[in-house]
MIDOSE-1310 file (N, C-alpha, C; in nm, 2 decimals, decimal comma, always signed):
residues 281
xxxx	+2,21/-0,15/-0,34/+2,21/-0,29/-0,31/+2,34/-0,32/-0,24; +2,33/-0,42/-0,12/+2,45/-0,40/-0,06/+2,52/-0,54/-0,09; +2,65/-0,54/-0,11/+2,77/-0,63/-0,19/+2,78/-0,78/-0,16; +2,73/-0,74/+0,03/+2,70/-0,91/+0,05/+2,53/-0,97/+0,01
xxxx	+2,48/-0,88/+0,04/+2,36/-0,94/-0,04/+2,36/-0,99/-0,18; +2,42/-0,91/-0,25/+2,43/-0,99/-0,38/+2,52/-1,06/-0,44; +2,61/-1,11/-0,35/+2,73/-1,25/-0,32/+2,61/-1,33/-0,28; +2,53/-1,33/-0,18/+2,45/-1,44/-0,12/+2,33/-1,49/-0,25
xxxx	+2,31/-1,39/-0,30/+2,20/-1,42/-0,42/+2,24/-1,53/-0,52; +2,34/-1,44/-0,55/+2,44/-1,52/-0,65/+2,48/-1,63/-0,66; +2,52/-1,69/-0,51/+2,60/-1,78/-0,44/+2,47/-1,91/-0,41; +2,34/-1,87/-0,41/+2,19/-1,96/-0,38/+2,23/-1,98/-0,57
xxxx	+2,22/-1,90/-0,64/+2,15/-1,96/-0,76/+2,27/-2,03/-0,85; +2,43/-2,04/-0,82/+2,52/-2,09/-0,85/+2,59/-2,02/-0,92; +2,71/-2,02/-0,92/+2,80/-1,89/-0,94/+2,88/-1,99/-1,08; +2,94/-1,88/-1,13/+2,99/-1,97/-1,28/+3,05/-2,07/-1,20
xxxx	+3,08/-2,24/-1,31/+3,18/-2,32/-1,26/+3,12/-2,40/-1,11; +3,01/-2,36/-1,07/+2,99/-2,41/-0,96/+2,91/-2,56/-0,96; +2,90/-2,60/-0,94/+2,77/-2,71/-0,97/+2,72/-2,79/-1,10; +2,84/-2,74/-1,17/+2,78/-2,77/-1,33/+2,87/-2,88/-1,41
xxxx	+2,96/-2,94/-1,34/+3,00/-3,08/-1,37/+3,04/-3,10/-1,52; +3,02/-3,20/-1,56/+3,09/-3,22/-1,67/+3,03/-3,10/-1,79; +2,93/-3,08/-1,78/+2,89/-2,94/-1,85/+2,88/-2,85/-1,85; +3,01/-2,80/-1,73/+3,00/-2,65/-1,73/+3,04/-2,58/-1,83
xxxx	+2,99/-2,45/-1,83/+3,07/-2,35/-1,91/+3,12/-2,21/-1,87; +3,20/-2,20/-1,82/+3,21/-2,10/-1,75/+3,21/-1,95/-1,80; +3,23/-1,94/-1,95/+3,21/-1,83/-1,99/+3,02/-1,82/-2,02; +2,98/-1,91/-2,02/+2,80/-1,89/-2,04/+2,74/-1,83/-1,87
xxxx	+2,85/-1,95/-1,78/+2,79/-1,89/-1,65/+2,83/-1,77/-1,59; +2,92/-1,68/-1,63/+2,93/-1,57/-1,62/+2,87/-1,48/-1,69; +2,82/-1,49/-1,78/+2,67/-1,41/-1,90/+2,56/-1,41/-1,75; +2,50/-1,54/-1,73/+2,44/-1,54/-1,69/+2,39/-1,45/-1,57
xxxx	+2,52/-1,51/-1,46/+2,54/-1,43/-1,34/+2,50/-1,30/-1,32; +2,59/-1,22/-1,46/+2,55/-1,08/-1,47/+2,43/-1,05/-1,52; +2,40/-1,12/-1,57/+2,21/-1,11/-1,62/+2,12/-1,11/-1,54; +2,19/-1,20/-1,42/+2,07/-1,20/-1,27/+2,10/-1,06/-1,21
xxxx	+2,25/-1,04/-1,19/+2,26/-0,96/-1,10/+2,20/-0,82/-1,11; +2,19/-0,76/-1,29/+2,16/-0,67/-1,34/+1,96/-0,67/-1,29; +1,97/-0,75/-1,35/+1,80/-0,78/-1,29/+1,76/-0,72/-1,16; +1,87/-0,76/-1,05/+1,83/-0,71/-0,95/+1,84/-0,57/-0,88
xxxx	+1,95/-0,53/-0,98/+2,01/-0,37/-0,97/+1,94/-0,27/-1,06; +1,81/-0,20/-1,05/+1,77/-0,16/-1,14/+1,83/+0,03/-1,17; +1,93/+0,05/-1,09/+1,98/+0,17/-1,11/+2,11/+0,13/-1,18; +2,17/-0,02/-1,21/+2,24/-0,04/-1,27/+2,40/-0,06/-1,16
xxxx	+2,52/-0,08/-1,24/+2,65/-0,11/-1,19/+2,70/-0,09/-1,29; +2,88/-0,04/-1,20/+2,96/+0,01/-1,28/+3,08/-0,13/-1,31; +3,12/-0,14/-1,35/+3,25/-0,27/-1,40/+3,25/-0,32/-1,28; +3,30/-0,23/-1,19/+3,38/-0,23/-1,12/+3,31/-0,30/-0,94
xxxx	+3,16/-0,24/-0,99/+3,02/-0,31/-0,90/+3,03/-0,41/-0,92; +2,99/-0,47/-1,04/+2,96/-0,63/-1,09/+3,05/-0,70/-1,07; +3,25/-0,68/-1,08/+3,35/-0,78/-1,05/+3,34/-0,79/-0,91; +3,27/-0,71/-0,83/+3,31/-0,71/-0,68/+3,17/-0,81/-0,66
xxxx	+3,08/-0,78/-0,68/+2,91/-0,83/-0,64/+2,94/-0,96/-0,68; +3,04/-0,99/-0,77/+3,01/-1,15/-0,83/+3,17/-1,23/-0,73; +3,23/-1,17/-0,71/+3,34/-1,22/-0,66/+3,46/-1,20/-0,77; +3,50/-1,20/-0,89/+3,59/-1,20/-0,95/+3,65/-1,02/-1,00
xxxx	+3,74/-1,07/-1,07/+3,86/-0,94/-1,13/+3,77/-0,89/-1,25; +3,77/-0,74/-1,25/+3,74/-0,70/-1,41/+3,79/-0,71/-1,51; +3,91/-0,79/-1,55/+3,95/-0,87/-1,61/+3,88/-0,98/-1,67; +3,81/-1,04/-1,56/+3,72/-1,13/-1,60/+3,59/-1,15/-1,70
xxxx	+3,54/-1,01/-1,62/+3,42/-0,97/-1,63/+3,39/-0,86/-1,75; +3,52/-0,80/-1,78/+3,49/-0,70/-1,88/+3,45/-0,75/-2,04; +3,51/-0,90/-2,12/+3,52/-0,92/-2,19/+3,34/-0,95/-2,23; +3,34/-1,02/-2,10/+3,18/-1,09/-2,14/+3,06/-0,96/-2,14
xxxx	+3,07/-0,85/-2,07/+3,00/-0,74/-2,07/+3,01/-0,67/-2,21; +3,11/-0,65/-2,23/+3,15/-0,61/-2,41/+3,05/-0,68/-2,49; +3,05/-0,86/-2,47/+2,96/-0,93/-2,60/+2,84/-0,87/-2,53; +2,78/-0,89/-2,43/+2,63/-0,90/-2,35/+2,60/-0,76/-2,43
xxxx	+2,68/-0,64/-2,45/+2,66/-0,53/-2,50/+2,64/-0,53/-2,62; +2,77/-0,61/-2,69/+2,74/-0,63/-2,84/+2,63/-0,65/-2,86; +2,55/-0,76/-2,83/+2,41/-0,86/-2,84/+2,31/-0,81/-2,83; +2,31/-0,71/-2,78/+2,25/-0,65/-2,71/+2,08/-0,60/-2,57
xxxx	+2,17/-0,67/-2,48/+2,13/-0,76/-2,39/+2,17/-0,63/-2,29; +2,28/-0,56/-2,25/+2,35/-0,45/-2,19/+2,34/-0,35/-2,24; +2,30/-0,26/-2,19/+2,34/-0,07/-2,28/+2,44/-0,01/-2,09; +2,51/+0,06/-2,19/+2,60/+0,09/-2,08/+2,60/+0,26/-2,11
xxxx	+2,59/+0,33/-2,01/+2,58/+0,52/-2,02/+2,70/+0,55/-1,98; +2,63/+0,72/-1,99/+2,80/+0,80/-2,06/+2,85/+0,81/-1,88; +2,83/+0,75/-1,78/+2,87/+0,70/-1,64/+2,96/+0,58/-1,65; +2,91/+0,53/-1,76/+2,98/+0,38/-1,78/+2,89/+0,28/-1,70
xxxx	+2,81/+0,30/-1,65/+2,67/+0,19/-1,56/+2,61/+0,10/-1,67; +2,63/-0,02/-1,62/+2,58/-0,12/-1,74/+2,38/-0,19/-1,68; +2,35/-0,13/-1,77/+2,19/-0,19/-1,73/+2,11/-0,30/-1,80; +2,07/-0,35/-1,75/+2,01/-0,50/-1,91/+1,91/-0,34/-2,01
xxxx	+1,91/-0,42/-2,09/+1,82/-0,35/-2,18/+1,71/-0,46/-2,14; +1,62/-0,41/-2,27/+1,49/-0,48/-2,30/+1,43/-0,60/-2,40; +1,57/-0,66/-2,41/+1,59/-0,77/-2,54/+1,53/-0,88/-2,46; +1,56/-0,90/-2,34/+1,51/-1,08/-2,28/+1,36/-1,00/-2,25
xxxx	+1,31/-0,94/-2,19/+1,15/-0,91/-2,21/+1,11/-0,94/-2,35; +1,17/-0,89/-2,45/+1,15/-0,91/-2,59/+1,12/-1,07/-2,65; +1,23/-1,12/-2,57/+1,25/-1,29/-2,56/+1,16/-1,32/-2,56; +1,10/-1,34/-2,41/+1,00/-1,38/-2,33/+0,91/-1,35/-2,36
xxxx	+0,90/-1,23/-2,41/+0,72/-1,22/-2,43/+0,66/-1,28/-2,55; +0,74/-1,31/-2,63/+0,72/-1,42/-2,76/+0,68/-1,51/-2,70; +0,68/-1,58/-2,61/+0,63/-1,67/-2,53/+0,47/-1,73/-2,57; +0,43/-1,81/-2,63/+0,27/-1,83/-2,67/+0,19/-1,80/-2,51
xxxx	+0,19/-1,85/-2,41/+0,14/-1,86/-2,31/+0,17/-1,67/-2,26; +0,26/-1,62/-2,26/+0,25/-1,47/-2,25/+0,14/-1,37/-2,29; +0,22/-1,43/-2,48/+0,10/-1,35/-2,55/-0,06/-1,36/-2,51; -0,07/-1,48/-2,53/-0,23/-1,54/-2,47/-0,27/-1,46/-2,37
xxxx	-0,23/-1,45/-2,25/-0,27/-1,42/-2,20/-0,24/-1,23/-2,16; -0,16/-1,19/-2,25/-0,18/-1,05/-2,23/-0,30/-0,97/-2,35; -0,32/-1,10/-2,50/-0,43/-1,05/-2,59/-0,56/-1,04/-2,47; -0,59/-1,13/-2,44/-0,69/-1,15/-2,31/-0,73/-1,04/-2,26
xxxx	-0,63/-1,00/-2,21/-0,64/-0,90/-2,06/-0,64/-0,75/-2,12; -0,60/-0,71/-2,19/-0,58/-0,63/-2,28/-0,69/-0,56/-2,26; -0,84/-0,59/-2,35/-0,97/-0,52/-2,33/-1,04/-0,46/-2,16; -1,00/-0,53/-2,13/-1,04/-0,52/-1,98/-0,94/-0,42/-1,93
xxxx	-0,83/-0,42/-1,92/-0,72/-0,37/-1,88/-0,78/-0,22/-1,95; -0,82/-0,19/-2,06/-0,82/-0,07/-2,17/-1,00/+0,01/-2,08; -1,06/-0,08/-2,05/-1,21/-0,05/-1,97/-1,17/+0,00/-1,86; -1,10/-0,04/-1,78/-1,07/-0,07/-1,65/-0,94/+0,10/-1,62
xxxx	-0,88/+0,18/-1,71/-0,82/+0,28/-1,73/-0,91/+0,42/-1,75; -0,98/+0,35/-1,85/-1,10/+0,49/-1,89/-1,16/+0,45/-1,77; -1,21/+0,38/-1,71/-1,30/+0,42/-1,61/-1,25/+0,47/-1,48; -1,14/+0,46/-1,42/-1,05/+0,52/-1,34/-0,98/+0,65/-1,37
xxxx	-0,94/+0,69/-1,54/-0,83/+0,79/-1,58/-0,72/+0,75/-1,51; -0,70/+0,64/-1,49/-0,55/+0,58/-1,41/-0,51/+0,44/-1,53; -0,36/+0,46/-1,53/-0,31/+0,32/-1,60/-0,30/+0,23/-1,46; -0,26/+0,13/-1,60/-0,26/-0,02/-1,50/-0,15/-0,07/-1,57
xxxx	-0,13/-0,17/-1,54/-0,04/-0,27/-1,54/-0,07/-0,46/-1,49; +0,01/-0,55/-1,58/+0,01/-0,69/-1,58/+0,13/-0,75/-1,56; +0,14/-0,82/-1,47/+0,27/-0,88/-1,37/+0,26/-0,99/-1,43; +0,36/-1,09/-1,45/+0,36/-1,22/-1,42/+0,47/-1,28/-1,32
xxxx	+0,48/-1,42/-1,26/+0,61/-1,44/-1,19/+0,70/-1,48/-1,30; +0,83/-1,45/-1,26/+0,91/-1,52/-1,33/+1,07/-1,55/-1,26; +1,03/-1,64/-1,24/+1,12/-1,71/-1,12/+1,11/-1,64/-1,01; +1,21/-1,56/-0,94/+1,13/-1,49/-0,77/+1,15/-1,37/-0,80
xxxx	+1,10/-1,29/-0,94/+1,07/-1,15/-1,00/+0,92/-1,17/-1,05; +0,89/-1,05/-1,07/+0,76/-1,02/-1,14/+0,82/-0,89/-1,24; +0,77/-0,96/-1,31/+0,80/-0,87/-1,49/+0,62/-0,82/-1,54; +0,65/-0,70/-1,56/+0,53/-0,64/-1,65/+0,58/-0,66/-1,79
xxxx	+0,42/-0,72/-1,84/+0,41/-0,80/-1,95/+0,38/-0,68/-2,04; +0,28/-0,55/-1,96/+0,15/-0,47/-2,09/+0,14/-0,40/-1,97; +0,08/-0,29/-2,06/-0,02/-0,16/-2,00/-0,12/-0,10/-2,01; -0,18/-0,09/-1,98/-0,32/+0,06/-2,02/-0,29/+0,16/-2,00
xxxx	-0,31/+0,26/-2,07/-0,28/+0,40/-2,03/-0,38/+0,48/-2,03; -0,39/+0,57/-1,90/-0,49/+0,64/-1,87/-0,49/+0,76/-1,92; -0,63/+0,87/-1,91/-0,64/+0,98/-1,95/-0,65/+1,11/-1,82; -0,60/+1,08/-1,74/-0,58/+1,17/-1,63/-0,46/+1,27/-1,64
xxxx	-0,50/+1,40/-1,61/-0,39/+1,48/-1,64/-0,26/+1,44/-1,59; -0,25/+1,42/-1,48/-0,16/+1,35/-1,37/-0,22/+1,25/-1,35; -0,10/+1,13/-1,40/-0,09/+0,98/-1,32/+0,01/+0,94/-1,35; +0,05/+0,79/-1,30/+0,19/+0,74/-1,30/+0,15/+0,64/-1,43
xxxx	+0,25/+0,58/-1,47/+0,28/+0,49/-1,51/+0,42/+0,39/-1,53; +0,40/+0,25/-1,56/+0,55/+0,15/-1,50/+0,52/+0,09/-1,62; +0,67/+0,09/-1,67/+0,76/+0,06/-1,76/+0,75/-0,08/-1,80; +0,70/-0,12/-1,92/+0,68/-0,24/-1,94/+0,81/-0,31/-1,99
xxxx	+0,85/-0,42/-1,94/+0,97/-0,51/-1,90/+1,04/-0,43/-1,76; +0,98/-0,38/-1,69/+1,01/-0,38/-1,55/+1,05/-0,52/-1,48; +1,13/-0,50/-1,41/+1,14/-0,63/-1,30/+1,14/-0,57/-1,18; +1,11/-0,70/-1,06/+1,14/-0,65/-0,98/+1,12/-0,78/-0,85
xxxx	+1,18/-0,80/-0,74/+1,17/-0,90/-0,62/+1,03/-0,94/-0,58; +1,00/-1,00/-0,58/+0,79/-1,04/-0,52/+0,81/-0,97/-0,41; +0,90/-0,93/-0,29/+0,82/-0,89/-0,17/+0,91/-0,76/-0,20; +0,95/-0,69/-0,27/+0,97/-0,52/-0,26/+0,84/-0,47/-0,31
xxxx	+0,75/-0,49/-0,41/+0,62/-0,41/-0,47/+0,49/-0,45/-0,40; +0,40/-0,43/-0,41/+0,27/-0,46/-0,35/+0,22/-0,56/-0,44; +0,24/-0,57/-0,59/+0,21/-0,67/-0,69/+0,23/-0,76/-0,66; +0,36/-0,74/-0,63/+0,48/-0,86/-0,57/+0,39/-0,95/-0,47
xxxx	+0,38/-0,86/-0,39/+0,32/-0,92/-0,25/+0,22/-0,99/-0,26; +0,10/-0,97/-0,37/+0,00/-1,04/-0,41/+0,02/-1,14/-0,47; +0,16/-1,18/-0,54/+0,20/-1,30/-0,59/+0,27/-1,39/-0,53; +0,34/-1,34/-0,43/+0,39/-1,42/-0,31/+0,28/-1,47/-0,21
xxxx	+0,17/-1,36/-0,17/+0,09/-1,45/-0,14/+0,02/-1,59/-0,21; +0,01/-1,60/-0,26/-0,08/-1,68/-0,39/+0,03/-1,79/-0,39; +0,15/-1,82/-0,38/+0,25/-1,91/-0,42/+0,19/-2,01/-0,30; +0,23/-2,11/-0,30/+0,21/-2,23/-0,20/+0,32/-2,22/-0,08
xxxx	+0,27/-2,28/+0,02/+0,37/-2,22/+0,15/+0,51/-2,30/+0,10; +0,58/-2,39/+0,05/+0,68/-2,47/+0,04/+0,77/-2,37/-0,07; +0,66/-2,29/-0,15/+0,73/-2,20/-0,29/+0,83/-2,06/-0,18; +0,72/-2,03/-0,09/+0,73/-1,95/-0,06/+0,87/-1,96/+0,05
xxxx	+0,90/-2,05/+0,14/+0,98/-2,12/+0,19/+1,12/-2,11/+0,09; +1,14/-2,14/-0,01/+1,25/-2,16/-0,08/+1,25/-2,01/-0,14; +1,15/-1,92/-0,19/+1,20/-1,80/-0,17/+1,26/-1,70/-0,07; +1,20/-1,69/+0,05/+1,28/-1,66/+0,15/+1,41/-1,71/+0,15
xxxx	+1,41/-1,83/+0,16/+1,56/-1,90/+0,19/+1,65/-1,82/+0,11; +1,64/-1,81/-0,01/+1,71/-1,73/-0,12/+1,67/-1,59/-0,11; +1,62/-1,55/-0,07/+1,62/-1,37/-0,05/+1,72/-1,32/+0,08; +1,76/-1,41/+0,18/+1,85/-1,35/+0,25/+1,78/-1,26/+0,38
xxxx	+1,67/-1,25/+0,38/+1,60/-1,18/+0,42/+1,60/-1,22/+0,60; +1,62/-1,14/+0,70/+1,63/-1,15/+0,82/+1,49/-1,25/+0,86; +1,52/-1,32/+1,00/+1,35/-1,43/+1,03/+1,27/-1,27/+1,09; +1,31/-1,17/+1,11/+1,19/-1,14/+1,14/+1,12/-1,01/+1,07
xxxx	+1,17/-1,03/+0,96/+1,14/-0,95/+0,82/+1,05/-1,04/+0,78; +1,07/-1,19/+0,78/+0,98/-1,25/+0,70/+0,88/-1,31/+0,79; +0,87/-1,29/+0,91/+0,72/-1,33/+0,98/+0,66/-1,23/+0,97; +0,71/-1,09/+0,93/+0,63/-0,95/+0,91/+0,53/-0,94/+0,79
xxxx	+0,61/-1,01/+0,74/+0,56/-1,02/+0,59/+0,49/-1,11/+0,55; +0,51/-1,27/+0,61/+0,39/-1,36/+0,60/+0,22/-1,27/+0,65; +0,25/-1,22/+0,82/+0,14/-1,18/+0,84/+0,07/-1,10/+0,73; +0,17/-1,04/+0,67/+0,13/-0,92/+0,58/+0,04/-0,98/+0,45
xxxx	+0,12/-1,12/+0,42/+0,04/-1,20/+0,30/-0,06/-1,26/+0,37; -0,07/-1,33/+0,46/-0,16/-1,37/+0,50/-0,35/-1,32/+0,50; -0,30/-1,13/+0,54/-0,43/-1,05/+0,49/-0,47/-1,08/+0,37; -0,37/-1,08/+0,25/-0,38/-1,03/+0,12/-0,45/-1,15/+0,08
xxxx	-0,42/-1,24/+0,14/-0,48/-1,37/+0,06/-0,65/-1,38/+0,13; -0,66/-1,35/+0,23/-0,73/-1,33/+0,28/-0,87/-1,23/+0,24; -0,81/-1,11/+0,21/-0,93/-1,02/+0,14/-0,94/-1,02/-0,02; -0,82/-1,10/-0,07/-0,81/-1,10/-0,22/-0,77/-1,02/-0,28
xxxx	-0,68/-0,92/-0,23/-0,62/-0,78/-0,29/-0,51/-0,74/-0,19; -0,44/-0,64/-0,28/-0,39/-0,55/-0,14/-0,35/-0,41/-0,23; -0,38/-0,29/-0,11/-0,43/-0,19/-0,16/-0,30/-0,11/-0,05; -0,17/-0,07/-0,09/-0,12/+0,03/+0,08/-0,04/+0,15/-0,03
xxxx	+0,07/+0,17/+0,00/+0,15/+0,28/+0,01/+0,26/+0,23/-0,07; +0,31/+0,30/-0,19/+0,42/+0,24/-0,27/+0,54/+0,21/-0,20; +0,60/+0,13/-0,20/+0,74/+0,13/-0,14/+0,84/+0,20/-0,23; +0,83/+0,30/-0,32/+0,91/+0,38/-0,37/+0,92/+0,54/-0,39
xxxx	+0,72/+0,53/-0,38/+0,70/+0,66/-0,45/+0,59/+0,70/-0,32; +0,64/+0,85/-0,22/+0,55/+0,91/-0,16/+0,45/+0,96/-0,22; +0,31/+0,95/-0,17/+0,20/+1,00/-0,24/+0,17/+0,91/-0,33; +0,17/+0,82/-0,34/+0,14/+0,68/-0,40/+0,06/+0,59/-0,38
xxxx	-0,01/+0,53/-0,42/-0,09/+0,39/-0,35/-0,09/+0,33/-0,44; -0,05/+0,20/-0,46/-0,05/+0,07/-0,54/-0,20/-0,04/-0,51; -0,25/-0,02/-0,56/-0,34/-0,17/-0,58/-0,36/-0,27/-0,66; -0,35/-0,38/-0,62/-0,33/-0,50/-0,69/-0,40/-0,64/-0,64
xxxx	-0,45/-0,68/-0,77/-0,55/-0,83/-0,77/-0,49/-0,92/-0,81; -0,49/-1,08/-0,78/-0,44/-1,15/-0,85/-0,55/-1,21/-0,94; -0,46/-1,27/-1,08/-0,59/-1,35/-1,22/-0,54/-1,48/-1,12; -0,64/-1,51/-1,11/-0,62/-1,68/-1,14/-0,70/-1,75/-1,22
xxxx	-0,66/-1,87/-1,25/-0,77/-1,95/-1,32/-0,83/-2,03/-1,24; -0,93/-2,11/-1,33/-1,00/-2,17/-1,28/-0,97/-2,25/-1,17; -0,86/-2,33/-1,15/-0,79/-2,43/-1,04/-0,69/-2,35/-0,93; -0,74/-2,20/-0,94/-0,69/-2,11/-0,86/-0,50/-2,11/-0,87
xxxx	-0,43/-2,15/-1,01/-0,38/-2,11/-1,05/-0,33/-1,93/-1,08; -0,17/-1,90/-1,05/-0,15/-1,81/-1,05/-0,13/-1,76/-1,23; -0,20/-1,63/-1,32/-0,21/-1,62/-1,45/-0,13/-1,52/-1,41; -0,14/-1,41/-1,31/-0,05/-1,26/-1,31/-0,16/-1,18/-1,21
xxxx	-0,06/-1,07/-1,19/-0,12/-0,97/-1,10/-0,14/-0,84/-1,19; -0,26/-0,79/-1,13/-0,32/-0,61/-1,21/-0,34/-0,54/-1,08; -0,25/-0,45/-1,14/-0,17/-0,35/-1,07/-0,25/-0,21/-1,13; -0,31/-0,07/-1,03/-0,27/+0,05/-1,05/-0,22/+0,11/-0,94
xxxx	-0,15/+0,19/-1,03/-0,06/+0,24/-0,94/-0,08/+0,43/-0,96; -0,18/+0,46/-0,82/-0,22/+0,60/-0,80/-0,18/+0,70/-0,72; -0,19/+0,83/-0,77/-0,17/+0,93/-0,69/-0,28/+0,96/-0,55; -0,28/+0,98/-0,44/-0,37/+1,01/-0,35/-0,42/+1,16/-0,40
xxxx	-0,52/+1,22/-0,43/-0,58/+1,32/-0,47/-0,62/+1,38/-0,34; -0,64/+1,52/-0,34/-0,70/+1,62/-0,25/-0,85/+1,60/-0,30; -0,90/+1,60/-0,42/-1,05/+1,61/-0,44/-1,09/+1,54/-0,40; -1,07/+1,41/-0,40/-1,19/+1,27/-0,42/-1,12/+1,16/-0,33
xxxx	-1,12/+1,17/-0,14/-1,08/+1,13/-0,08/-1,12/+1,03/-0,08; -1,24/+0,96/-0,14/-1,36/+0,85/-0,12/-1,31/+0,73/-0,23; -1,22/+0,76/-0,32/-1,21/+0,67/-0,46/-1,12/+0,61/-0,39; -1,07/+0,53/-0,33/-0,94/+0,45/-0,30/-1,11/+0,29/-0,29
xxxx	-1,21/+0,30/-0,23/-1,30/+0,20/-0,24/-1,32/+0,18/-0,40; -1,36/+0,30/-0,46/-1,40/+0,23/-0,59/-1,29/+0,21/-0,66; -1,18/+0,25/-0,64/-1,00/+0,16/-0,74/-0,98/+0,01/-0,68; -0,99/-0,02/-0,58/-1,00/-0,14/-0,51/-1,11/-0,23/-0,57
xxxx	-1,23/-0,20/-0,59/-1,35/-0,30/-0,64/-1,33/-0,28/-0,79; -1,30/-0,16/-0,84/-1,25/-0,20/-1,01/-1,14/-0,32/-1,03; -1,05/-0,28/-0,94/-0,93/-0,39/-0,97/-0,96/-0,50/-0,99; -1,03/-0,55/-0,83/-1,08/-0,65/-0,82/-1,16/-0,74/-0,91
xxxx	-1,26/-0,66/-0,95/-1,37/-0,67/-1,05/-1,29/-0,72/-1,19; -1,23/-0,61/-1,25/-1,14/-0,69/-1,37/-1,03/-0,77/-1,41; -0,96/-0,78/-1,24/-0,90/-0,86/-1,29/-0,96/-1,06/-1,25; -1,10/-1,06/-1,22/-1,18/-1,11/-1,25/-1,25/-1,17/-1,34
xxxx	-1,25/-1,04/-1,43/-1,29/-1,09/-1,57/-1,23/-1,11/-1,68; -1,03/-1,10/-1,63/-0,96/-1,11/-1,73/-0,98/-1,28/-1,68; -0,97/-1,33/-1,54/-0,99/-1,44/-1,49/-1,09/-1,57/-1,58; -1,16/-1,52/-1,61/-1,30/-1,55/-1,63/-1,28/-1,58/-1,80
xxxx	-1,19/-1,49/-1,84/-1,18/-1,53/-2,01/-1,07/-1,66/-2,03; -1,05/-1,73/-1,88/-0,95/-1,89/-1,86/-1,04/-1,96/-1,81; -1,20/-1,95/-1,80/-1,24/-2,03/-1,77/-1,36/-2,03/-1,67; -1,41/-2,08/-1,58/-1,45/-2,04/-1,46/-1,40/-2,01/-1,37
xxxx	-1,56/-1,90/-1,28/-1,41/-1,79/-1,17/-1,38/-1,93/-1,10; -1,23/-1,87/-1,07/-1,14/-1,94/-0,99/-1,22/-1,95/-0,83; -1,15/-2,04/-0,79/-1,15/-2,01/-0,65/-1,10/-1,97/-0,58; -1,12/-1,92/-0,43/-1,01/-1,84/-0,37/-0,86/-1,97/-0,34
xxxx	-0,75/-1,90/-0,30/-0,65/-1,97/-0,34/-0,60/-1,96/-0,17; -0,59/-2,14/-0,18/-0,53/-2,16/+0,02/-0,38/-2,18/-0,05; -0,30/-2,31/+0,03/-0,28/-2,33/+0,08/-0,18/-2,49/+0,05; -0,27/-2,47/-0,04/-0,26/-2,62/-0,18/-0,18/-2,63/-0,26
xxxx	-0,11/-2,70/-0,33/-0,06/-2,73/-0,49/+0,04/-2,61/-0,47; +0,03/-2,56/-0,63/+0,15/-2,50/-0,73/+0,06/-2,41/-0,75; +0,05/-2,30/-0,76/-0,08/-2,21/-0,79/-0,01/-2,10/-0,90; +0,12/-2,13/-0,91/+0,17/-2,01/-1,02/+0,20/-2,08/-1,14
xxxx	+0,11/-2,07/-1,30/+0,10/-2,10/-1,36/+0,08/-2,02/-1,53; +0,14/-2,08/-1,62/+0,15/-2,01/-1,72/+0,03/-2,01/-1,78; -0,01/-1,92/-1,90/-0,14/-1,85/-1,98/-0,16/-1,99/-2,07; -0,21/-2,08/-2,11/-0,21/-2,11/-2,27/-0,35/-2,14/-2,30
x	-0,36/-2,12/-2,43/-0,48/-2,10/-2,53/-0,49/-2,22/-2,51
């Protein structure tokens, strides 16, 4: 991750002391800071990363990294690299509207593995990340699977991509603005959403892992509300050149019917409203 990019991140979502008036706290907004920034660093930073990425002295920074560790919020390796742990997924997923809708998805998600021998995976947004909520795990000798409380940017994954498309054009506007992202990175990429919304899926090439293919559907509910994206994430096979159609119409299909247990099918999703929306019973 490069140093000014994540000054610029930092610097969009407010940096300690910034903007916070008679109620600031500057030792909370430095918790914080590092809590975003960690989020976005998933191979982690060293002290010495984080005083630089945030602008201040390790002096600053060291004391509040100690509590975030005490708390245990940070695990720090024998590198000294400090990484969030898994406690705010922990948080979060207590969430009534979470749970809801990962009990839901769950059975389908469990059909939808045996019938592929491929895991899956359940995205939601959460602010301009997508966090995996749950998984299925498949019975294929070889396959992948992703780490539940993963995070990650909406336009680095293909999940991502499916939830970026799905957002309303004004959502999507104010995420760019805040990603930093060159104008002609992001006209690449609209065209790119524009398909996805278009055919209702998107099926390409991992942006991490060669030999890879990610596919991914978005749930919506009934008001074409965004509930989360279902994700597998497969190996290209020498045997069975022909299955990338039937992982694509599975996806599709179930995450349909996790759809379907909020209500009636949704409709397809333009252009309109707010479309990213929480699970509740």
């Amino acid at each position: 991750m490069k140093r000014s990019a994540q000054r610029r991140r930092v610097t969009v979502r407010g940096r300690a002391g910034e903007d916070g008036g008679a109620y600031a706290v500057p030792a909370v907004d430095k918790a914080l800071d590092i809590l975003e920034l960690l989020g976005e660093a998933s191979p982690g930073m060293s002290l010495t990363g984080i005083a630089d990425a945030l602008g201040r002295t390790k002096q600053e920074i060291y004391r509040v990294l100690v509590r975030l560790q005490d708390r245990g919020y940070l695990v720090r390796d024998e590198a000294q690299v400090y990484r969030l742990s898994t406690k705010l997924f922990e948080i979060g997923s207590r969430n009534a509207g979470t749970q809801f809708l990962t009990a839901r998805a769950m059975p389908h998600m469990e059909r939808l593995s045996r019938r592929l021998r491929e895991s899956c995976h359940l995205t939601i947004v959460v602010q301009n990340h997508m966090l995996v909520v749950t998984r299925a795990e498949g019975n294929a000798d070889v396959m992948l699977a992703v780490r539940i409380g993963a995070t990650f940017g909406l336009h680095q994954r293909v999940s991502g991509l499916v939830a970026l498309a799905m957002l309303p054009e004004h959502r999507r506007r104010e995420y760019w603005r805040q990603s930093g992202e060159p104008d002609a990175a992001v006209v690449a990429c609209e065209e790119r959403l524009d398909r996805i919304r278009r055919q209702g899926y998107a099926h390409d090439d991992s942006p991490i892992v060669v030999g890879v293919k990610d596919c991914a559907a978005p749930v919506l509910d009934a008001a074409a509300g965004l509930l989360g994206v279902l994700c597998v994430s497969h190996l290209c096979r020498r045997d069975d050149p022909d299955e990338h159609a039937d992982i694509i119409a599975a996806v599709v299909a179930t995450a349909g019917d996790i759809a379907a247990e909020f209500g009636p099918t949704a409709v397809r999703a333009g252009d309109d409203g707010d479309r990213v929306r929480g699970a509740t019973p």
